[in-house]
C-alpha positions in Angstrom: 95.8 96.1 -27.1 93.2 96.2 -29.7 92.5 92.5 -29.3 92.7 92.9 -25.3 90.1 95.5 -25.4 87.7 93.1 -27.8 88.9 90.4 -25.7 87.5 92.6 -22.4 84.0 94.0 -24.3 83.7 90.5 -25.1 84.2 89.0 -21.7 82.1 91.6 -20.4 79.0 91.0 -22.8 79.3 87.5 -21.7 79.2 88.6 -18.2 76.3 90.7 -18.7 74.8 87.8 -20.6 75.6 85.3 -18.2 74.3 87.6 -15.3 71.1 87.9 -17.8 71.1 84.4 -17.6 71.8 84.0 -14.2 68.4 86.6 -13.4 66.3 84.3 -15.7 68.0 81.5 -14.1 67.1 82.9 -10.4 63.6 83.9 -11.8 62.8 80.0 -13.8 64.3 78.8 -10.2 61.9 80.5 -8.7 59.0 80.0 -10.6 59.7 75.8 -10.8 60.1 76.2 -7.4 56.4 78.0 -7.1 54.8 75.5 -9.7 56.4 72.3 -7.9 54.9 74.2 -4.5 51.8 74.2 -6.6 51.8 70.9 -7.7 52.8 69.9 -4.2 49.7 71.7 -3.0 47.7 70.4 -5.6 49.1 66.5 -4.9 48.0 67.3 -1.5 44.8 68.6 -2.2 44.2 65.4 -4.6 45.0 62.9 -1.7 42.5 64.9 0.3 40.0 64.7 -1.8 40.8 61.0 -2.8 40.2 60.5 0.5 37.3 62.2 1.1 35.9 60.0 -1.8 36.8 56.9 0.0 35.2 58.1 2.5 31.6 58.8 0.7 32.4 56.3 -1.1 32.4 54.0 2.1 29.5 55.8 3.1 27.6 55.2 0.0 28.3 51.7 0.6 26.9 51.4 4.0 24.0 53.2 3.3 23.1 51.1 0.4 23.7 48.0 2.6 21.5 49.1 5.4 18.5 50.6 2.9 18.5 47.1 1.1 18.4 45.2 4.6 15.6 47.7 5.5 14.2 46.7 2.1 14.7 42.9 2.7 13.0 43.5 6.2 10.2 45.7 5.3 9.7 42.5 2.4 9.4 39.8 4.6 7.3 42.0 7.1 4.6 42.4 4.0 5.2 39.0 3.5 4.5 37.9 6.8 1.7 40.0 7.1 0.1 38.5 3.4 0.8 35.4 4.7 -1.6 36.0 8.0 -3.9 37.7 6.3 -4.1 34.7 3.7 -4.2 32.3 6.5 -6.8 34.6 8.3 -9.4 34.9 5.3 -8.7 30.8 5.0 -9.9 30.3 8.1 -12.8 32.6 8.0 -13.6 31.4 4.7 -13.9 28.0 6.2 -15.5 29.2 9.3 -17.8 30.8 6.7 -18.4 27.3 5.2 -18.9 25.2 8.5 -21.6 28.3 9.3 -23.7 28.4 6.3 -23.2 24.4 6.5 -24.6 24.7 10.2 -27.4 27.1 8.8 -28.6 24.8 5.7 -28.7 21.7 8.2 -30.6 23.9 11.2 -33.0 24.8 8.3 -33.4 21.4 7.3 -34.2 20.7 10.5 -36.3 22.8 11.4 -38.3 22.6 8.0 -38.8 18.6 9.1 -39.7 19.7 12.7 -42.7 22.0 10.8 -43.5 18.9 8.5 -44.1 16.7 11.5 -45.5 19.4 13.3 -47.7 19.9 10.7 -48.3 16.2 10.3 -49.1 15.7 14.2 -51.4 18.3 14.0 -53.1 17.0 10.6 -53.4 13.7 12.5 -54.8 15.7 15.9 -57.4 17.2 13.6 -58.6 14.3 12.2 -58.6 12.7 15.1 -60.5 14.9 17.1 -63.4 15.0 14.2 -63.4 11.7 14.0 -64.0 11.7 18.3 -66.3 14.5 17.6 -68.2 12.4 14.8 -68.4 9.5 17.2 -69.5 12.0 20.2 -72.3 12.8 18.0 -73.1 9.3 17.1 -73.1 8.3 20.7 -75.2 11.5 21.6 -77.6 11.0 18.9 -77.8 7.3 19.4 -78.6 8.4 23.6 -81.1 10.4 22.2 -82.5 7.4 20.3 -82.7 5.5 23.5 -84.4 8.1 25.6 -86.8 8.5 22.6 -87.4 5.0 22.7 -87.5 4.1 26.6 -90.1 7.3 26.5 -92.3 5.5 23.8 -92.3 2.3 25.2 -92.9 3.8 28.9 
């Protein structure tokens, strides 16, 4: 009887201890079951924000593909733009050239027009003293004559 009722205290601390157990059991149950909730949750959040980072990431992408074709553009805009203005000033520069060309040979001309200008005029000077020097002769050689015809009359 002595050994029964060991037996018995013995089967009931186990029992207590195995309900202990049980409890813990119950309770680590429940809190794997929270943590793998958690987890879940957490996996779930992680896919979310994966993604959300594909997304931007996407995003990023296309934003950095359009701003370096607006880049590209905006380039060969300037470019276009230098090269007109280049071709521009070349052509004024030679417009420029042909003027100042024009300009030197108008002034050329025009400095031979005043030579013979000058020359014609020289030559209509010279001739009309030397009509004048013969007018005189002729007047002074009529006034000879009538000096003479009044003598000899």
């Amino acid at each position: 009887q002595e050994e029964k009722k060991q037996l018995t205290l013995k089967v009931e601390e186990l029992e207590r201890k195995l309900e202990t157990t049980s409890a813990q059991n119950i309770e680590f149950l429940q809190v794997i079951a929270k943590r793998e909730e958690s987890i879940h949750q957490c996996q779930l959040r992680l896919e979310e924000k994966t993604r959300e980072c594909s997304s931007l990431a996407r995003q990023l992408e296309m934003a950095i593909e359009d701003a370096k074709k607006q880049v590209e553009q905006t380039r060969e805009r300037a470019m276009s733009r230098e090269r007109a203005a280049q071709s521009k000033l070349l052509d004024l520069e030679t417009q420029l050239s042909r003027t100042k060309t024009d300009l030197n040979q108008l002034r050329r001309s025009r400095d031979d027009a005043e030579r013979r200008f000058e020359s014609r005029l020289q030559d209509l000077k010279d001739r009309l003293e030397q009509s004048e020097s013969t007018n005189r002769s002729m007047q002074n050689y009529v006034h000879f004559l009538k000096s003479s015809y009044d003598n000899v009359f």
